[in-house]
Steps between C-alpha positions, in 0.01 A plus 500: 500500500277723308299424172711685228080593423603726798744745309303681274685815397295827443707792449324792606641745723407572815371839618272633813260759596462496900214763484302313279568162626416569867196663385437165336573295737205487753268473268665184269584152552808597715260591803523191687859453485599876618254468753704222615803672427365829679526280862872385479627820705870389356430549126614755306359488135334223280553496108350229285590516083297236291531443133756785503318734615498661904111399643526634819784733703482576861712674731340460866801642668828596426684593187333573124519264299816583265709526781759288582457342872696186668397154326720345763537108410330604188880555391558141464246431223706784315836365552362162402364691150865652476638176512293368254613829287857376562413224345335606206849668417732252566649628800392178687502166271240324762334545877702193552856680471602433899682788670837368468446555143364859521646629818754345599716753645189608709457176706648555799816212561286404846184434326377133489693318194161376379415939421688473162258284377211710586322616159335767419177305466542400903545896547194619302248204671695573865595157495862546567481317846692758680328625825306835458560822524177629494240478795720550848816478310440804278618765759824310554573418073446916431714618774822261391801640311488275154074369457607298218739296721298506796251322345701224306652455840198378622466140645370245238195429684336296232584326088503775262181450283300330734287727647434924561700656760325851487880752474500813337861413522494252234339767297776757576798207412278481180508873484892485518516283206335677280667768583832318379384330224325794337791764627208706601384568815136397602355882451606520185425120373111632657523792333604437167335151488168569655464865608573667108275201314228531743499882530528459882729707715730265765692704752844434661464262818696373755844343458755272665801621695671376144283670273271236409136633469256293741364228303173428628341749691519898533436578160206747385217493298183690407156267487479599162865361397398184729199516222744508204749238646235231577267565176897452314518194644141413450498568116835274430777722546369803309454892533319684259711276223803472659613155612644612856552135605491167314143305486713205613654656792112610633358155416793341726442811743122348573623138550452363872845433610410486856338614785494773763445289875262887615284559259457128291524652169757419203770625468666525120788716388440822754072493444311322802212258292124394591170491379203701582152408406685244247713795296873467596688758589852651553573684817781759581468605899676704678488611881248688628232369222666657181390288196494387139253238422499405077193272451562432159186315362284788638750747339520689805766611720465657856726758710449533842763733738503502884619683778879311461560543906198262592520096449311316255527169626365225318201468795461876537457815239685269232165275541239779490708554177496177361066513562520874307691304234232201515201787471643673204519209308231364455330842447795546204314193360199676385709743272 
């Protein structure tokens, strides 16, 4: 768990000059880590805010920075912040309201009796101990007639809440019941929610032969609105004054629930957790090597897209990331 040292709020808004800062960049402490950077042939752009303020923007390849490109599994850490938005108004009482409580007319009557008493909580750590539908099982989950059934007709292949089973379809069942506890679909919870406090623009994404947007992966986002959703996070909650989601719910957000068997690192409520050079951070990652990296005692947060059709397995480009990430760091420390 982080220090509550860590969530030092500083409102200023954030704002970016590519010209200037990539005629900046060579020449400034940033050198070492884009030079770095510069060799990853996957990488798309690099953005690094600290004490509120952008410190270095980069696009190596790809789109400019403002627009909107796909986060991929970068989806989940915003469904998990919707869910804590749900929360904050009472649409949910607690992550550990089970599905018979919230959905019940969406479990299918051949799921496992033991699904109703699935929680929220097990959804939003992927602890639900149905068998994945991610990985090799991903093709198969998209291409069925009801994704919200499929997956809760999954074999229970382990004890809810004790230990990650890496499924975007527990994110997409989570997606589901938001969407019928709010009585507003997903897009519009993101929208109105996150997208019109943050000033960031979230498009329409992929849905379910039922209508239910894909909760999890697909959605879109620019590096600089992965900028303004992890520095939100980072400064407790808050935009430019406006309290977009409780303190409590990010404090509980950065708690180690569990952990993810690929990579070794945390898990909490959607946000992968570690250390680097002794700072702990919170990690949203996405296929491909699209991520959001708060660092909260440094006041920093990082953006990094990818080309989304590559892998970024945990021994591969999502390492090379993770030494980027371990380079900037402690270079952030001389601020």
């Amino acid at each position: 768990m982080f220090n509550r040292r860590s969530f030092l709020t500083s409102t200023a808004s954030l704002s970016i000059a590519p010209h200037l800062l990539w005629a900046q960049a060579a020449t400034t402490k940033w050198a070492p880590a884009l030079s770095l950077a510069r060799e990853y042939d996957q990488i798309h752009s690099l953005v690094v805010a600290q004490s509120g303020k952008i410190t270095l923007g980069e696009v190596f390849r790809g789109p400019a920075l403002d627009r909107p490109v796909n986060v991929k599994s970068v989806s989940k850490t915003v469904v998990a912040a919707l869910t804590g938005a749900a929360l904050d108004r009472g649409e949910i009482t607690g992550v550990d309201q089970t599905l018979g409580q919230v959905i019940p007319d969406l479990i299918p009557a051949t799921a496992d009796p033991r699904v109703q008493d699935i929680t929220l909580e097990h959804l939003i750590t992927m602890q639900a101990g149905l068998a994945r539908t991610s990985g090799a099982n991903y093709g198969d989950w998209v291409s069925s007639r009801n994704w919200v059934a499929y997956a809760l007709n999954r074999d229970m292949v382990g004890q809810p809440g004790k230990g990650m089973l890496y499924s975007t379809g527990s994110f997409h069942v989570l997606g589901a019941a938001l969407a019928k506890a709010s009585g507003q679909s997903l897009l519009t919870q993101a929208r109105r929610r996150l997208g019109d406090p943050l000033g960031i623009e979230i498009r329409a994404w992929s849905r379910d032969p039922q209508g239910y947007y894909l909760g999890g992966n697909e959605m879109s986002l620019s590096p600089m609105a992965m900028i303004r959703f992890g520095e939100m996070y980072r400064m407790d909650g808050q935009w430019d004054g406006q309290q977009v989601l409780s303190p409590a719910w990010v404090e509980q957000s950065f708690v180690r629930r569990t952990r993810s068997l690929f990579s070794g690192l945390g898990y909490g409520y959607g946000w992968f957790l570690g250390q680097s050079n002794g700072h702990d951070f919170a990690l949203a990652r996405g296929y491909g090597g699209q991520i959001i990296c708060v660092v909260p005692d440094l006041e920093m947060t990082i953006a990094i897209t990818s080309d989304p059709y590559r892998p970024a397995r945990s021994g591969g480009y999502f390492g090379a990331l993770m030494r980027l990430i371990n380079q900037i760091v402690p270079i952030a420390e001389m601020a």
